[in-house]
LONUPA-589876 format. One record per residue: residue in one letter; chain; x, y, z of N, C-alpha, C, CB in turn. Coordinates in steps of 0.02 Angstrom, whole numbers, plus 50000, padded with zeros to 5 digits. Glycine has a CB too. Layout:
N
{a, A, {X, Y, Z}, {X, Y, Z}, {X, Y, Z}, {X, Y, Z}} ...
//
This chain:
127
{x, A, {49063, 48271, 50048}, {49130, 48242, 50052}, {49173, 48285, 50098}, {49162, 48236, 49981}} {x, A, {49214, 48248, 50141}, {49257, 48290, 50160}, {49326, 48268, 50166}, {49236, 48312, 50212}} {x, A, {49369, 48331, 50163}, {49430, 48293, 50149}, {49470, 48327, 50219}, {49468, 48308, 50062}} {x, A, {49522, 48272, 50251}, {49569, 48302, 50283}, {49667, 48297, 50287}, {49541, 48286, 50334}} {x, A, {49667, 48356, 50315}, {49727, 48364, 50270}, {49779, 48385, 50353}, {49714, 48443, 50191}} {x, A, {49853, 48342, 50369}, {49872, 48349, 50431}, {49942, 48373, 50400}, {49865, 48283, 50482}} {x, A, {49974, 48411, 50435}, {50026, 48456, 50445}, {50071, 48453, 50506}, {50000, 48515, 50443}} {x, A, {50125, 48473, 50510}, {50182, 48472, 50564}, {50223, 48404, 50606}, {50150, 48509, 50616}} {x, A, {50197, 48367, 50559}, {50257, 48300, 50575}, {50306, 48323, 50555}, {50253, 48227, 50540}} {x, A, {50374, 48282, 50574}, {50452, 48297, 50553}, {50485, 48263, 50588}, {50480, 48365, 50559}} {x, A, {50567, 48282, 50609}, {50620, 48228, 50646}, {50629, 48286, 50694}, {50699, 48192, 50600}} {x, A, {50622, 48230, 50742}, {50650, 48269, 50824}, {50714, 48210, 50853}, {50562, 48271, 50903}} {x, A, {50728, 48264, 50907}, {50752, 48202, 50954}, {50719, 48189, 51022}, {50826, 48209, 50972}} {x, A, {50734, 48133, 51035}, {50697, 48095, 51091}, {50683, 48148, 51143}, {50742, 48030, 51125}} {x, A, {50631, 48154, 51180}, {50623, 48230, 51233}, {50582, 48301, 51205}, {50710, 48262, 51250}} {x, A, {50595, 48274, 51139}, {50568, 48331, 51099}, {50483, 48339, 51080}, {50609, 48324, 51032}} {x, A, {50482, 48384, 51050}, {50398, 48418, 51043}, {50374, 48409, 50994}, {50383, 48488, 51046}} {x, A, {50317, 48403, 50944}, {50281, 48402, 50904}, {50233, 48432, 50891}, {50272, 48368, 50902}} {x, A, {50194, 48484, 50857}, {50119, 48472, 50852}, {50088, 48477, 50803}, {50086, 48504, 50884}} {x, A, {50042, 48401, 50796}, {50023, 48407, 50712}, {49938, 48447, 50698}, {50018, 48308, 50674}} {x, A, {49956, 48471, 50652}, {49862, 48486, 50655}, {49842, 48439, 50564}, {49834, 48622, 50652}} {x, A, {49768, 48462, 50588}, {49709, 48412, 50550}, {49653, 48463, 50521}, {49667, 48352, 50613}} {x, A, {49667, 48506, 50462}, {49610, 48559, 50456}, {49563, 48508, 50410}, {49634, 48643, 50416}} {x, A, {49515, 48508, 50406}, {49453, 48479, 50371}, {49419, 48539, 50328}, {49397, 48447, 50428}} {x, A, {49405, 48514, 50268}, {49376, 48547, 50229}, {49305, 48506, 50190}, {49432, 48569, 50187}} {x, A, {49263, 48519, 50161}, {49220, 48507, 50131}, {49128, 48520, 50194}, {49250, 48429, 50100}} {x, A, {49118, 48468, 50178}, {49055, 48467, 50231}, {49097, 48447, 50295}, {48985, 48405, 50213}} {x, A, {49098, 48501, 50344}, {49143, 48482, 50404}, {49078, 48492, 50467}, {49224, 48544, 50412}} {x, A, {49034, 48452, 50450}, {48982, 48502, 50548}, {49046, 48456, 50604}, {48833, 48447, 50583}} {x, A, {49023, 48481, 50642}, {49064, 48458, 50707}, {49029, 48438, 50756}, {49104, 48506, 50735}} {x, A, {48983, 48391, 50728}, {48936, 48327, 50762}, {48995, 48263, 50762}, {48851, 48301, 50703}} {x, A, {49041, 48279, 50726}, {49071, 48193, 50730}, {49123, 48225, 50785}, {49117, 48144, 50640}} {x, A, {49154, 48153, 50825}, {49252, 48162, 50849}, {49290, 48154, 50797}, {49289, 48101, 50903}} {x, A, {49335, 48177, 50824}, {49405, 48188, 50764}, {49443, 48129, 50822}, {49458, 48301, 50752}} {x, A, {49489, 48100, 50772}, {49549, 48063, 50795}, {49588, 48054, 50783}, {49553, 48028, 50803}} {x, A, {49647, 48035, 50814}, {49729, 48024, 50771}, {49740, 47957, 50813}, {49809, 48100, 50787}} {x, A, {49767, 47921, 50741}, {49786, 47867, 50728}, {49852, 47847, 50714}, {49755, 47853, 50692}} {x, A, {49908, 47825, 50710}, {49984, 47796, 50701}, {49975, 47746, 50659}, {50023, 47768, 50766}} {x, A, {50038, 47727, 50609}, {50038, 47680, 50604}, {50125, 47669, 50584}, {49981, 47665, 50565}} {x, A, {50154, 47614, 50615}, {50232, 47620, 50618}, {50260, 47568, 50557}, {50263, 47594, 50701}} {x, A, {50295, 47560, 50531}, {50327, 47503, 50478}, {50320, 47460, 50496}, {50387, 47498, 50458}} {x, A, {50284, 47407, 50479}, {50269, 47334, 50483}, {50240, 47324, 50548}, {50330, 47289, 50473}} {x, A, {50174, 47363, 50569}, {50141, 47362, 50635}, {50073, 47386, 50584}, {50176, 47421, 50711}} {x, A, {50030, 47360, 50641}, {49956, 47403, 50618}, {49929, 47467, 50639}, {49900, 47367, 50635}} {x, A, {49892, 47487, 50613}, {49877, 47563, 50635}, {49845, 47555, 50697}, {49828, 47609, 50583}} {x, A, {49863, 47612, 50752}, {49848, 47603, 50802}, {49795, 47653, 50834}, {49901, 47598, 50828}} {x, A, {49766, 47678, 50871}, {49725, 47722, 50917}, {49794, 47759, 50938}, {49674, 47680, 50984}} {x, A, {49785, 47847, 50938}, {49801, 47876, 50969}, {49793, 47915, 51037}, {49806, 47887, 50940}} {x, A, {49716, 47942, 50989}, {49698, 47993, 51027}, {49627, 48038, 51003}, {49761, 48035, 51029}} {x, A, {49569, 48038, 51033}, {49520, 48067, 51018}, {49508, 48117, 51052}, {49479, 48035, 51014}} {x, A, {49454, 48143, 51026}, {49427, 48212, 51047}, {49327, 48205, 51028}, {49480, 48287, 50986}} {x, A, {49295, 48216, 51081}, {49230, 48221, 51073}, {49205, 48250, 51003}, {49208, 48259, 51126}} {x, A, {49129, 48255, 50998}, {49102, 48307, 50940}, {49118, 48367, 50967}, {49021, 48306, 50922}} {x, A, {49102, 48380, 51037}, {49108, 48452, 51055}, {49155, 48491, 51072}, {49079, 48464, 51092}} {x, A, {49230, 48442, 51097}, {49279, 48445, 51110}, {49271, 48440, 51177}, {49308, 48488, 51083}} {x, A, {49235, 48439, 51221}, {49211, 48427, 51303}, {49263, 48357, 51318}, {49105, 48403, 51314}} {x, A, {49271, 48301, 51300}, {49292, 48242, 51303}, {49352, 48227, 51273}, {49249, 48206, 51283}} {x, A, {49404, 48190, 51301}, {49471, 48168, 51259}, {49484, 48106, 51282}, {49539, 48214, 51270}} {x, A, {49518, 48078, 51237}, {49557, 48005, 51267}, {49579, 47975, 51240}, {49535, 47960, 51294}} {x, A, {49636, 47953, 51267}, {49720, 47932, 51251}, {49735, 47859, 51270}, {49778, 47980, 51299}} {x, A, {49757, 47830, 51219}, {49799, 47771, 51217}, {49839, 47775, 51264}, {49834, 47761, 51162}} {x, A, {49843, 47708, 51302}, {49887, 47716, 51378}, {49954, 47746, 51356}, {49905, 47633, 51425}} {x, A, {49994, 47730, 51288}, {50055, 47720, 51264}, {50092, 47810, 51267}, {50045, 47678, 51180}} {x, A, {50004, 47831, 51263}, {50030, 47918, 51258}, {50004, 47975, 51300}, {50011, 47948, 51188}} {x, A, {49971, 47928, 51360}, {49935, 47965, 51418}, {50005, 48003, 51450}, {49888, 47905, 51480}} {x, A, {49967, 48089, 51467}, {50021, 48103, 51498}, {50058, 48152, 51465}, {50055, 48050, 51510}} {x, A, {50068, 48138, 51381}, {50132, 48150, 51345}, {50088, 48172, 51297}, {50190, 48091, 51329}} {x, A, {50040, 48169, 51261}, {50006, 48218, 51212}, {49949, 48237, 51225}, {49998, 48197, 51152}} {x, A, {49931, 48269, 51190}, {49859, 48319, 51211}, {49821, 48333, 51150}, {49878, 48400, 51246}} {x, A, {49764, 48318, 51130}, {49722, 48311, 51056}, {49656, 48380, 51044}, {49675, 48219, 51058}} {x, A, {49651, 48420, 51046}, {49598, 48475, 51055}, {49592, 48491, 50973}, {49625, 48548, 51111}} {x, A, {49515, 48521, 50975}, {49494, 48544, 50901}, {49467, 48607, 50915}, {49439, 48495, 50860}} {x, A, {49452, 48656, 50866}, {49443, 48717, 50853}, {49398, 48714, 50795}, {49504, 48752, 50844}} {x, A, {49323, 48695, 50828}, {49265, 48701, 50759}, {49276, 48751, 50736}, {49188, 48702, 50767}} {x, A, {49261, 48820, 50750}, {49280, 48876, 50721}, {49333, 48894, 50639}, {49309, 48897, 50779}} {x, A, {49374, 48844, 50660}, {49431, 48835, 50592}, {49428, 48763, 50578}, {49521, 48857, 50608}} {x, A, {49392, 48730, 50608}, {49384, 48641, 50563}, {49441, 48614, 50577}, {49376, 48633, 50466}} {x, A, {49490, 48615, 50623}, {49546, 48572, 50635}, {49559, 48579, 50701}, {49605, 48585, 50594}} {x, A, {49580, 48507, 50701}, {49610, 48471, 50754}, {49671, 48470, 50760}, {49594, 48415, 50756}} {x, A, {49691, 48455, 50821}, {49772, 48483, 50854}, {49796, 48408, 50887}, {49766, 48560, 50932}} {x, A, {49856, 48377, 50859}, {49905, 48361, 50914}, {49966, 48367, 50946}, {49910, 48329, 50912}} {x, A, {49964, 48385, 51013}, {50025, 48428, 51029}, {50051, 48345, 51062}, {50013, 48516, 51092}} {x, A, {50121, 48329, 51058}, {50158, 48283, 51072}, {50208, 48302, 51111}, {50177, 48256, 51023}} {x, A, {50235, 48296, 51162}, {50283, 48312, 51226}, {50331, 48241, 51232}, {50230, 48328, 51308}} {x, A, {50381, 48264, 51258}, {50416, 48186, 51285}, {50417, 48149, 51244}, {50387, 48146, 51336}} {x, A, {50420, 48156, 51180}, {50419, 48121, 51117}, {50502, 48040, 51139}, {50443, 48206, 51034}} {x, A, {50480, 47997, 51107}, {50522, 47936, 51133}, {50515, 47907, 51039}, {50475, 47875, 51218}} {x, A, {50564, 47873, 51040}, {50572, 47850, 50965}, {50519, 47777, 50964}, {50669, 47831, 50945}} {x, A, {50473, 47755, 50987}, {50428, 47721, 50986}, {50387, 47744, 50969}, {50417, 47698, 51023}} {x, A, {50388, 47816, 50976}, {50334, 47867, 50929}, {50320, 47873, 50883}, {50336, 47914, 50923}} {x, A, {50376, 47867, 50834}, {50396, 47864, 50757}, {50337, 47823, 50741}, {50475, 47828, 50733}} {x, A, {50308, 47850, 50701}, {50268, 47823, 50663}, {50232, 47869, 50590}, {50221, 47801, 50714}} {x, A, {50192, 47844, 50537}, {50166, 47905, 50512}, {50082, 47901, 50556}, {50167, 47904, 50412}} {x, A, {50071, 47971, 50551}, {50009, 48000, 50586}, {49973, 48026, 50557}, {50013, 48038, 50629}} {x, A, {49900, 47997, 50563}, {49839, 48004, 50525}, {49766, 48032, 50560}, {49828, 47936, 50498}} {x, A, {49763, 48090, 50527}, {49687, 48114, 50573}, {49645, 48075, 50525}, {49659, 48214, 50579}} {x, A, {49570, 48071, 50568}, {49515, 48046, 50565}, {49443, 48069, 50593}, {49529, 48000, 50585}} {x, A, {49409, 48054, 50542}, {49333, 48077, 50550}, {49295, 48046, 50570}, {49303, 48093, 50508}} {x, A, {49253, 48036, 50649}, {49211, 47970, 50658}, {49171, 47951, 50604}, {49165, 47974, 50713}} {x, A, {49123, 47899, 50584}, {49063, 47896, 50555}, {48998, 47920, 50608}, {49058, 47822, 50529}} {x, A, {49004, 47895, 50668}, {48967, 47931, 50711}, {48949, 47975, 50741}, {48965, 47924, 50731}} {x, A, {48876, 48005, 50707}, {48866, 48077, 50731}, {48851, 48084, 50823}, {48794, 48109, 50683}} {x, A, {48878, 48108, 50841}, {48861, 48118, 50899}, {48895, 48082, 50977}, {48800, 48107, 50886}} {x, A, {48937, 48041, 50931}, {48973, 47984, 50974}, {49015, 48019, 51032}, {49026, 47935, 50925}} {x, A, {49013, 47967, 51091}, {49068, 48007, 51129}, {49091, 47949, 51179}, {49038, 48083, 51171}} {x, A, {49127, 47918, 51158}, {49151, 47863, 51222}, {49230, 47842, 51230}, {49113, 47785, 51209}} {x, A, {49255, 47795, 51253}, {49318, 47788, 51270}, {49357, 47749, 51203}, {49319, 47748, 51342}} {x, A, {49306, 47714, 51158}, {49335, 47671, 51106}, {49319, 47688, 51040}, {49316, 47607, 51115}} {x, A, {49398, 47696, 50991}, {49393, 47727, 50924}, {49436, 47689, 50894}, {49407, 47801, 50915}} {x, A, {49393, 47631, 50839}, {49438, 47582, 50787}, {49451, 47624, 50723}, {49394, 47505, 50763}} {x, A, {49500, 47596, 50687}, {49503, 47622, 50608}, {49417, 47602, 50595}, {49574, 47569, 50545}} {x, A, {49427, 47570, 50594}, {49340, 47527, 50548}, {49292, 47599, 50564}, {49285, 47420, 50611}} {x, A, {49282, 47631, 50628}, {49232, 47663, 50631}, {49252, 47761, 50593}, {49211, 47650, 50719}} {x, A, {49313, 47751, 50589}, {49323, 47797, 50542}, {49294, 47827, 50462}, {49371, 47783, 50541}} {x, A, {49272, 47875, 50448}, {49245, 47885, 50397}, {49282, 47927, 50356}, {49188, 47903, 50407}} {x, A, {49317, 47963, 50353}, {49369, 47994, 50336}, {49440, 48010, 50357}, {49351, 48029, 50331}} {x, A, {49482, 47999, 50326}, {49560, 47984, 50333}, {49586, 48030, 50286}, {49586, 47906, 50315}} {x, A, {49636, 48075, 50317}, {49691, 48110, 50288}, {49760, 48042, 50236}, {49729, 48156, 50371}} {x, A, {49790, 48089, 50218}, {49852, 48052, 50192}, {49891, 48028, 50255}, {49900, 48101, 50143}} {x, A, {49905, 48079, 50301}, {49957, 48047, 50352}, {50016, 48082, 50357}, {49977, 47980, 50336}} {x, A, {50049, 48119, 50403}, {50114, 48141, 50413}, {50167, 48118, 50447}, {50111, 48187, 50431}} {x, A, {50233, 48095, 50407}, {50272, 48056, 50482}, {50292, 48102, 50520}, {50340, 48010, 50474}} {x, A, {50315, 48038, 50590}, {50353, 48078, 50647}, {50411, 48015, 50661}, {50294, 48102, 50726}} {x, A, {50471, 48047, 50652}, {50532, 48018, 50662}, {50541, 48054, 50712}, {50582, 48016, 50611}} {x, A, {50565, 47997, 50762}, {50588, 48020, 50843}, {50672, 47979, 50839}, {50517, 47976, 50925}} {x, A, {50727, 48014, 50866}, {50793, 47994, 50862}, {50799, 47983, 50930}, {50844, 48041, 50829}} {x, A, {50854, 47924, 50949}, {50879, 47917, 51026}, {50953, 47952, 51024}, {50885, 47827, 51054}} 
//
């Protein structure tokens, strides 16, 4: 089992910085990608932002190309998102994720293929 657990959401204002992390605990190898996911009030959860098994690979939702950056640290079992240029379309709560696929590495990451999910931390962005 493994469980994950994300940290450093809060309220900014628009322009402002973020960075949430994602430490994993239990059986953590670091054959799977890690990912962060959104999901805003009365919208569906969305793709953020992945990161390979090895961390070699990343990739971003057009919505946040540019403006965040997703890296992991096997060494300590968590994953990082640093958020820049934060815009109140941002607001959402934010959820790391554990592929089901060992070894996976490509451009496309649904909830469905997720195997483990944190609780979720919001991010309130102000104009």
């Amino acid at each position: 089992q493994v469980q994950l657990v994300e940290s450093g959401g809060g309220s900014v204002q628009a322009g402002g910085s973020l960075e949430l992390s994602c430490e994993a605990s239990g059986r953590t190898p670091s054959a799977y990608a890690m990912a962060w996911f959104r999901q805003a009030p009365g919208k569906e959860r969305e793709f953020v932002a992945a990161v390979s098994w090895g961390g070699r690979n990343t990739y971003y939702a057009d919505s946040v190309k540019g403006r965040f950056t997703i890296t992991r640290v096997n060494s300590r079992n968590t994953a990082y998102l640093q958020m820049n240029s934060l815009k109140p379309e941002d607001t959402a709560v934010y959820y790391c994720a554990r592929d089901r696929r060992a070894y996976y590495d490509a451009s496309y990451y649904s909830p469905n293929n997720m195997e483990y999910w944190g609780k979720g931390t919001p991010v309130t962005v102000s104009s």
